[in-house]
PLY file of the C-alpha trace (Angstrom):
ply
format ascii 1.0
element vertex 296
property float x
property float y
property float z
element edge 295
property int vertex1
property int vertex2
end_header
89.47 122.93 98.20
90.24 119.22 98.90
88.90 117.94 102.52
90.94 114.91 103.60
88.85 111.59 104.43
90.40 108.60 105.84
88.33 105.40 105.61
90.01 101.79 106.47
93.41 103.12 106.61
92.76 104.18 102.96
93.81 107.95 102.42
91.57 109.84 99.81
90.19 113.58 99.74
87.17 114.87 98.68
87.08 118.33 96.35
84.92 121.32 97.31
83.57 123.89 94.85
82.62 127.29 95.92
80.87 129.89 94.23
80.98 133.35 96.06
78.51 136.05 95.56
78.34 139.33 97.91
75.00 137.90 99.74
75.75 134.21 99.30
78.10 131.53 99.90
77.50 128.30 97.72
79.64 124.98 98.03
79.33 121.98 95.56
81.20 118.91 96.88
79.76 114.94 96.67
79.82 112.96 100.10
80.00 114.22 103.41
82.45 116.61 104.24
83.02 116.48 108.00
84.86 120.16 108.53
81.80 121.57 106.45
78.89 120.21 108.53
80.45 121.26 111.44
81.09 124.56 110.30
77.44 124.63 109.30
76.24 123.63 112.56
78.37 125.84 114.57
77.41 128.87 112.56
73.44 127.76 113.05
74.16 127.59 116.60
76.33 130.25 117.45
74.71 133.18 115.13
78.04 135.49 115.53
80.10 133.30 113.75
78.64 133.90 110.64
79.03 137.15 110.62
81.11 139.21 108.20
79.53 138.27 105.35
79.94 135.31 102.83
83.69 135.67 102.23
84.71 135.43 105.93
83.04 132.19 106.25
84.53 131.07 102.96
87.88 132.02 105.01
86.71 129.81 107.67
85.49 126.95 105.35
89.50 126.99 104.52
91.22 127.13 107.79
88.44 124.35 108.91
89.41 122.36 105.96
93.35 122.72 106.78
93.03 121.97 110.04
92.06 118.51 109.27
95.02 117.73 107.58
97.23 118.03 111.14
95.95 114.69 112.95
97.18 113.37 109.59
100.53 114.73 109.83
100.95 113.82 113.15
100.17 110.13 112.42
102.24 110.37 109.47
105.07 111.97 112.04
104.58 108.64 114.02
104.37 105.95 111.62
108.03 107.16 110.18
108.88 106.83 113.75
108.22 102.82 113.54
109.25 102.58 110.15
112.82 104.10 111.40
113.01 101.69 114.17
112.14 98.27 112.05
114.86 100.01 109.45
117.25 99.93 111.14
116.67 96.35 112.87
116.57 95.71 109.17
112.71 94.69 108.79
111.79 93.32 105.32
108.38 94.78 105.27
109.88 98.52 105.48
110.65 99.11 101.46
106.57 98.53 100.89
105.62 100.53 103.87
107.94 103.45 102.35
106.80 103.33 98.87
103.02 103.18 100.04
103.85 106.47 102.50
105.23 107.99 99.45
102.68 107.63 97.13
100.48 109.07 99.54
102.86 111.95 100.59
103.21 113.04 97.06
99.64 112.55 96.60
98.78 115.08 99.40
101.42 117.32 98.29
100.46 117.71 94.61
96.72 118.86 96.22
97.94 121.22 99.34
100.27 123.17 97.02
97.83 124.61 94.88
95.18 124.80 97.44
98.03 126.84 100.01
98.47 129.17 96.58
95.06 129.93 95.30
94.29 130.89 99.50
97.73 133.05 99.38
95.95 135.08 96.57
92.50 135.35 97.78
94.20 136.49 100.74
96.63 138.89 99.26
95.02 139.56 95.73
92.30 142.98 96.31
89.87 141.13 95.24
85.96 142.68 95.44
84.02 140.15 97.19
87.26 139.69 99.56
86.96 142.08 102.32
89.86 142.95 104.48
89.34 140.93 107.58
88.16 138.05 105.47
91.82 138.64 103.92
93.54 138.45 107.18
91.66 135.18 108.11
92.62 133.76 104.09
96.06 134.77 105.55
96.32 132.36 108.57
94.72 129.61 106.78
97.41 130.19 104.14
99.95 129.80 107.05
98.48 126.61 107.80
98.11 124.97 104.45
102.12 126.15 104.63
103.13 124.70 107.29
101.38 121.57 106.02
103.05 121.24 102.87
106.72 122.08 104.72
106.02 118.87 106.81
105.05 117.05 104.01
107.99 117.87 102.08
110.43 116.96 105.58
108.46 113.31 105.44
109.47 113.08 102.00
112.85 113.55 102.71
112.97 111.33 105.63
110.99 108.73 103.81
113.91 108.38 101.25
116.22 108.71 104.61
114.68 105.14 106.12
114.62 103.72 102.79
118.03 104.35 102.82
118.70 102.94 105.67
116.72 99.39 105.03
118.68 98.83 102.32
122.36 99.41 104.27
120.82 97.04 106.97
119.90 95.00 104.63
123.30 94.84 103.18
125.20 94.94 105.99
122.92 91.58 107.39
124.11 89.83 104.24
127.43 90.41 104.53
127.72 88.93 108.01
126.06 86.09 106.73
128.21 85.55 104.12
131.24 86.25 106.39
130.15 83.57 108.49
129.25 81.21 105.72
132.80 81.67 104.20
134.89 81.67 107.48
132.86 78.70 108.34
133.66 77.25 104.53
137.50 78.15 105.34
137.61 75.95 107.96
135.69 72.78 106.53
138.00 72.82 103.32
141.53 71.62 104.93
139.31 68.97 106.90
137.62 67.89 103.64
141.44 67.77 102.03
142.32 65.36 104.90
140.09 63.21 104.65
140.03 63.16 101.07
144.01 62.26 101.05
143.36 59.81 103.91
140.29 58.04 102.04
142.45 57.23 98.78
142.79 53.80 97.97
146.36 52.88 97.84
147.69 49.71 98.24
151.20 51.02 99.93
149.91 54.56 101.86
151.81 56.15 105.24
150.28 54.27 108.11
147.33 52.81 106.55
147.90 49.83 108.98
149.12 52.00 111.90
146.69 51.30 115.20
146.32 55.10 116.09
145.84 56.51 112.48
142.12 57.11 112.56
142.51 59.15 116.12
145.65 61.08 114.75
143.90 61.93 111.85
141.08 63.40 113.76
143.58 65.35 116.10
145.05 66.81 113.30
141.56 68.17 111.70
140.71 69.18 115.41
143.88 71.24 115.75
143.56 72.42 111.80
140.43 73.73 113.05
141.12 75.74 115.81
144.21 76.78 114.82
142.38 78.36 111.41
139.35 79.92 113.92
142.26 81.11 116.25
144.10 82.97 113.15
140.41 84.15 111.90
139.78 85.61 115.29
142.92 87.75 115.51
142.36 89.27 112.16
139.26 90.35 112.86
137.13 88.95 110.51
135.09 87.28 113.52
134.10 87.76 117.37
136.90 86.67 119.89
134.75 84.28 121.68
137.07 82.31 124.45
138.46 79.15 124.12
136.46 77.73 126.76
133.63 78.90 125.41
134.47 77.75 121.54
131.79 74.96 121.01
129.37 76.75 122.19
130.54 79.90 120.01
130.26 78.01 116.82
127.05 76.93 117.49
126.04 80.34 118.32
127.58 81.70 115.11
125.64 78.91 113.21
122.93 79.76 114.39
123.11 83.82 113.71
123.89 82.29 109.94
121.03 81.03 109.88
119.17 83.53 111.51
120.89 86.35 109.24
119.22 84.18 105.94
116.01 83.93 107.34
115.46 88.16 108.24
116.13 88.65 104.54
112.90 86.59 103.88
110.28 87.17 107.26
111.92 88.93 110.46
109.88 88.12 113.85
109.50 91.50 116.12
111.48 89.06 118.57
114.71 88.98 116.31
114.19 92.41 115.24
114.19 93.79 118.95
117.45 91.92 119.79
119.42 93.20 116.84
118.14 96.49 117.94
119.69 95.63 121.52
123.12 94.32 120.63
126.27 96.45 120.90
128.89 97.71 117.86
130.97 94.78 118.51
128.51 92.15 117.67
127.86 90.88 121.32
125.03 91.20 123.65
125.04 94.14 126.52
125.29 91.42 128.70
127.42 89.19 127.43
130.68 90.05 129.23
129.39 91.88 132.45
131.27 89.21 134.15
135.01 90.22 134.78
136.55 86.98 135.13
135.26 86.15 131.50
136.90 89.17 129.97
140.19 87.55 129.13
140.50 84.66 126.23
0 1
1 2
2 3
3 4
4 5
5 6
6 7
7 8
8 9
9 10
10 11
11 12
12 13
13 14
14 15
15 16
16 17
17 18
18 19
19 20
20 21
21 22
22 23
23 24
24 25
25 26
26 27
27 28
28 29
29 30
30 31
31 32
32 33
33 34
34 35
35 36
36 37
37 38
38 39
39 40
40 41
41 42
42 43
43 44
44 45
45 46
46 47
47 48
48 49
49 50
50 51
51 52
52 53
53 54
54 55
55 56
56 57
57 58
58 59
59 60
60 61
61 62
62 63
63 64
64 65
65 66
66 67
67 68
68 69
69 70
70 71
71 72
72 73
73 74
74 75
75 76
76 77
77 78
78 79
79 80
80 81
81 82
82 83
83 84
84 85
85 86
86 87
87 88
88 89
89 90
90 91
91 92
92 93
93 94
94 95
95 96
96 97
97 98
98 99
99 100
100 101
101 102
102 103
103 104
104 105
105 106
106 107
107 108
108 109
109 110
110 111
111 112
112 113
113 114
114 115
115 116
116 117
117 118
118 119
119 120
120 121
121 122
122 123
123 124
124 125
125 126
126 127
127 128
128 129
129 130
130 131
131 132
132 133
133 134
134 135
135 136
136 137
137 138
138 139
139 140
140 141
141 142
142 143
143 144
144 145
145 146
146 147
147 148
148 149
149 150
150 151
151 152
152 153
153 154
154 155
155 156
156 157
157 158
158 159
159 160
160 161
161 162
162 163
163 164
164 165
165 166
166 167
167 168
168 169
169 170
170 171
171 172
172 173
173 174
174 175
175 176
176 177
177 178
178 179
179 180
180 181
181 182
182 183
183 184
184 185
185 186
186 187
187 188
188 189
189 190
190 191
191 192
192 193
193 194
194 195
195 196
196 197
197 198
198 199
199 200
200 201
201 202
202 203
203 204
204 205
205 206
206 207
207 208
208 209
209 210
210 211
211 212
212 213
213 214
214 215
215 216
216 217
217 218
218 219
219 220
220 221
221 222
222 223
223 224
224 225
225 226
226 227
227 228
228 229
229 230
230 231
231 232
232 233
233 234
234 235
235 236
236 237
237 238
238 239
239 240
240 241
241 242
242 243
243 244
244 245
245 246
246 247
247 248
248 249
249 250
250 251
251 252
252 253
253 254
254 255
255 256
256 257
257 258
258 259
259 260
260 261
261 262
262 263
263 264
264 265
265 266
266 267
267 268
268 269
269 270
270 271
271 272
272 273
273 274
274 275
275 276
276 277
277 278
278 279
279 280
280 281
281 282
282 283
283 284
284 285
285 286
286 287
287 288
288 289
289 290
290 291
291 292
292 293
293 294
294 295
């Protein structure tokens, strides 16, 4: 058998050797086995309960030893719980936390199977020192260690599940980014052509000497501008912010840029919970609660 033993969130197990005998139950293990010294204790205390010989309280020594494994499943339940969650708000720490779970999950499985079969067949298996009610009480330990490894092998699944999904949220946060960056790249590079045309040095140009030219010139990068975010907005390629709202949209949309770069590096719980909280469409919940806002 294999007694689990957690110690500074460091998961490790600890092997017990029996040797059975029809007078005498003898276990070999090195450390302290917590299931067994309570077992030991309870059956000095409470004489009945080691009763039945030798092989019943090997039985119990089993289903003891199995049910120690549960708080660790349920933990195990609840830390894929969180690591769902900061998936999909697209955490960066989740691909470590998944690959450590793993290696432990597999770990645990590779020592429950083996332990859930060799209790199936001291259970099943007629053997001589293996009385029948000891065999019944081999049987429900067996349906432990099962039920066990079945949850283990569900984790493992949803493990690779949340992995899975870090890495589309991962993806999918780059790709706004770099929607932004190149919508944002769209507009700059008519400007920069303007001014590049405008900054030649000519002797004989179009109103070079013209009063107004520097102002025009400006008006027609302003309305280049928003006629390009106006176009990018109706195809869909951005939010439809409103017009009287547009400075303070591309600000906004610099700043989730910039925002976008920095998750793929360190993501605060702060920015994590709000991508968690906004809608399909990109917006806040409460961003257009007012009516009289809802048209552009």
């Amino acid at each position: 058998m294999h007694a689990v033993h957690v110690e500074d969130d460091h998961l490790d197990t600890i092997e017990i050797d029996a040797f059975l005998t029809e007078t005498t139950l003898v276990t070999f293990h090195r450390g302290d086995v917590p299931g067994l010294e309570w077992l030991v204790s309870e059956a000095s205390a409470v004489p009945r309960l080691a009763e039945g010989g030798p092989d019943r309280m090997l039985a119990r020594l089993n289903e003891v030893v199995a049910r120690r494994y549960l708080p660790l499943t349920e933990d195990l339940e609840r830390r894929l719980e969180e690591l769902e969650d900061l998936a999909i708000g697209g955490h960066p720490e989740v691909p470590a936390a998944v690959q450590v779970l793993r290696r432990e999950t597999l770990a645990l499985r590779r020592i429950l199977g083996p332990q859930r079969d060799v209790v199936l067949s001291l259970g099943r298996d007629e053997l001589p020192l293996v009385s029948t009610r000891a065999g019944r009480r081999f049987a429900d330990a067996h349906d432990l260690l099962f039920r066990i490894v079945e949850t283990l092998d569900g984790d493992r699944s949803h493990l690779a599940a949340i992995l899975e999904t870090s890495r589309s949220t991962a993806a999918e946060q780059m790709n706004e980014v770099m929607k932004v960056l190149t919508v944002f790249s769209a507009i700059l590079l008519p400007l920069s052509l303007l001014a590049g045309i405008s900054g030649m040095d000519f002797a004989h140009m179009p109103e070079l000497a013209w009063r107004w030219g520097y102002f025009a010139l400006l008006g027609i990068m302003a309305t280049t501008a928003a006629g390009l975010w106006i176009y990018f907005v109706r195809r869909g390629f951005i939010g439809g912010p409103r017009l009287g709202r547009l400075p303070g949209s591309i600000a906004r949309g610099l700043g989730r840029s910039v925002t976008g770069v920095g998750s793929l590096v360190t993501v605060p719980m702060r920015v994590v919970a709000g991508s968690t909280q906004r809608g399909a469409d990109g917006r806040r919940p409460n961003e257009d609660t007012d009516p009289r806002q809802n048209t552009a």
